[in-house]
C-alpha positions as CSV (number, residue, x, y, z in Angstrom):
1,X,99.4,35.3,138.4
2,X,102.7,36.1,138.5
3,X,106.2,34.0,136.5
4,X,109.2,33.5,137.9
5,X,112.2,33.1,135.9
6,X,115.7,32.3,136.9
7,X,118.2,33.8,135.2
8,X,121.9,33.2,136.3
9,X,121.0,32.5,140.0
10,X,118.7,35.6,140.2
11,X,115.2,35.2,140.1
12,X,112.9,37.5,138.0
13,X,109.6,37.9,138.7
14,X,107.1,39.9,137.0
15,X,103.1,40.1,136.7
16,X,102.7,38.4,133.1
17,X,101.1,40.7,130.6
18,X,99.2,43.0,133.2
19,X,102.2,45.4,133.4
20,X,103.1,45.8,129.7
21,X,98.9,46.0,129.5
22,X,98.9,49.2,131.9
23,X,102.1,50.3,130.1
24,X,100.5,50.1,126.5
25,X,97.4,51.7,128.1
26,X,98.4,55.1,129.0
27,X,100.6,55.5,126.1
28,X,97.4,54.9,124.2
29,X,96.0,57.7,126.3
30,X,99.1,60.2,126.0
31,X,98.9,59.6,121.7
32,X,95.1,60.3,122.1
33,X,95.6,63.0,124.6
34,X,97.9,64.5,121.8
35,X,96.1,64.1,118.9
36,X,92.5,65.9,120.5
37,X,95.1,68.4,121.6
38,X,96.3,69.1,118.4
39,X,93.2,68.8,116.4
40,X,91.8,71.9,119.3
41,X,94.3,74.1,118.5
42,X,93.0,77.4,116.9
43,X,94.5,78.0,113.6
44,X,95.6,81.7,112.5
45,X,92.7,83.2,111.0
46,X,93.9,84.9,107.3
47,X,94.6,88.8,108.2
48,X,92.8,90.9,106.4
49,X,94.8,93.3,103.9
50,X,95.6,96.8,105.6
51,X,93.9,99.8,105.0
52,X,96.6,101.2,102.5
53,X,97.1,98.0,100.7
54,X,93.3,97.9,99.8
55,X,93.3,101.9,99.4
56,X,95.9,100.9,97.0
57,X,93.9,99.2,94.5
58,X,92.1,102.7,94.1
59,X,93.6,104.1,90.9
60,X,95.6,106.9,91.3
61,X,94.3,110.6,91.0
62,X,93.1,112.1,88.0
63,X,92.8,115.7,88.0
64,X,91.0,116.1,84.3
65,X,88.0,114.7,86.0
66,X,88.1,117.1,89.1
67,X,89.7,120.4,88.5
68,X,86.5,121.9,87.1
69,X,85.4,121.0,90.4
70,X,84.6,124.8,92.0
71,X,81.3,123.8,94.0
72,X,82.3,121.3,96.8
73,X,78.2,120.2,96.2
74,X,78.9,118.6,93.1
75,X,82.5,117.1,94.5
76,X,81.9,113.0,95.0
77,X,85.1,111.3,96.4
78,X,85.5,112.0,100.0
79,X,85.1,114.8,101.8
80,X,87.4,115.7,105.1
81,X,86.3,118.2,107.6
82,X,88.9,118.7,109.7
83,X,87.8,119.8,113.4
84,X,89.3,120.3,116.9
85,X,88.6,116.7,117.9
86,X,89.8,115.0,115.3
87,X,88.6,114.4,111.6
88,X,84.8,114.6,109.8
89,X,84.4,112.0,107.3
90,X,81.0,113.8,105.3
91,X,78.6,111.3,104.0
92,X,76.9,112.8,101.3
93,X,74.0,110.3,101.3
94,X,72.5,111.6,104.2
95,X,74.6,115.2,104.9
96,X,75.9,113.3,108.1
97,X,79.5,113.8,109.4
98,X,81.6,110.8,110.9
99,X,83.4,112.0,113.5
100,X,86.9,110.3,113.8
101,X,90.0,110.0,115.3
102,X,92.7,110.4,113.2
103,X,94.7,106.9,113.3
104,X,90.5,105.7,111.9
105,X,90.5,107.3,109.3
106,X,92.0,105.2,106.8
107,X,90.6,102.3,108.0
108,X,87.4,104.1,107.1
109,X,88.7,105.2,104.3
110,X,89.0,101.7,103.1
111,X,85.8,100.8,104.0
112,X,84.1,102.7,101.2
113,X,83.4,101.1,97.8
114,X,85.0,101.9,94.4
115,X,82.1,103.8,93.7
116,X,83.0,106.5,96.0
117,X,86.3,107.2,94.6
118,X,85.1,108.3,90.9
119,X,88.4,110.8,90.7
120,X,90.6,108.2,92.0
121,X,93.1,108.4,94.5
122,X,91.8,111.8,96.0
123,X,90.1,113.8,98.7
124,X,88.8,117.1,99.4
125,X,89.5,118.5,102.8
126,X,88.5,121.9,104.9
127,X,89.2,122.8,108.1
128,X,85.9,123.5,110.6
129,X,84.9,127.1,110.3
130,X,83.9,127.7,113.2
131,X,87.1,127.6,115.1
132,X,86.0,129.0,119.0
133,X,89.2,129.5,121.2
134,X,92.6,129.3,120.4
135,X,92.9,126.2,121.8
136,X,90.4,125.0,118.6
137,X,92.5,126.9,116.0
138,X,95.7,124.7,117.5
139,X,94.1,121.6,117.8
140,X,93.1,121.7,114.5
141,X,96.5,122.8,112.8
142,X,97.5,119.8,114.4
143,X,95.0,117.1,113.5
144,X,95.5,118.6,110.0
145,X,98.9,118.2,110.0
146,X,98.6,114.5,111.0
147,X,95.8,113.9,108.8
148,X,97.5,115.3,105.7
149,X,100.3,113.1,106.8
150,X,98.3,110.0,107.3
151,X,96.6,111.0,103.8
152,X,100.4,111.4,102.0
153,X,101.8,108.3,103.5
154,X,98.9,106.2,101.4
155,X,99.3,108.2,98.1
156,X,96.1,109.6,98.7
157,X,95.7,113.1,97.4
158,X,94.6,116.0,99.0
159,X,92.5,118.9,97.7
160,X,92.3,121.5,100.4
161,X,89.6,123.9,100.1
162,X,88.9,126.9,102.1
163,X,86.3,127.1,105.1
164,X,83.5,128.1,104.2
């Protein structure tokens, strides 16, 4: 059905309402189209705090409640072992080491509860005994130099004890 008008000696012609239907149509679509879009889009999950911010809330060291400390049996905070390849978190629960790599550790760290920090801010640390070649002894000079590193950079203590 289409309407003809005339307009100044022109004629314009169009297709009544069907053209301005279509037209209303798909901008219905597109406003839909956007709003699903929008409501799909994946919202930034919260990060969770770092590992020094929640080592942190530990409070700091207090060496009144571990200088007496002489059997490393009796010590409870954590215990480094540092080895060759890489870094021995001891679990004293079940006499189990962790082995890690040294950018884990204070993510591990952080994983423990307060409970495991009774002495605050502070761990005890060794180097393996049993060494082998010299490319052990160097290998673990150098994981103990990043790991004390890692451990002063998060005002975490460090009680170093000999090898046993």
């Amino acid at each position: 059905m289409d309407r003809c008008v005339g307009l100044g000696g022109k004629e314009r012609c169009s297709r009544g309402g069907v053209l301005s239907l279509v037209i209303s149509l798909r901008a219905l679509c597109v406003v839909i189209l956007a709003m699903i879009l929008t409501g799909c889009t994946k919202q930034p999950e919260p990060q969770a705090p770092d590992p020094q911010t929640i080592l942190q809330a530990i409070p700091a060291a207090d060496t009144a409640k571990y200088q007496s400390v002489r059997d490393m049996k009796n010590w409870q905070n954590p215990y480094l072992i540092v080895r060759a390849d890489g870094v021995a978190l001891f679990d004293v629960a079940d006499s189990a080491e962790i082995v890690l790599k040294p950018n884990e550790l204070l993510p591990e760290l952080a994983k423990l509860p307060a409970s495991n920090w009774p002495y605050g801010r502070v761990v005890a640390a060794t180097e393996n005994s049993s060494r082998g070649s010299d490319q052990d002894a160097v290998a673990i000079r150098k994981n103990k130099g990043i790991v004390g590193g890692l451990l002063q950079g998060a005002h975490i203590d460090v009680k170093w004890v000999p090898a046993t």
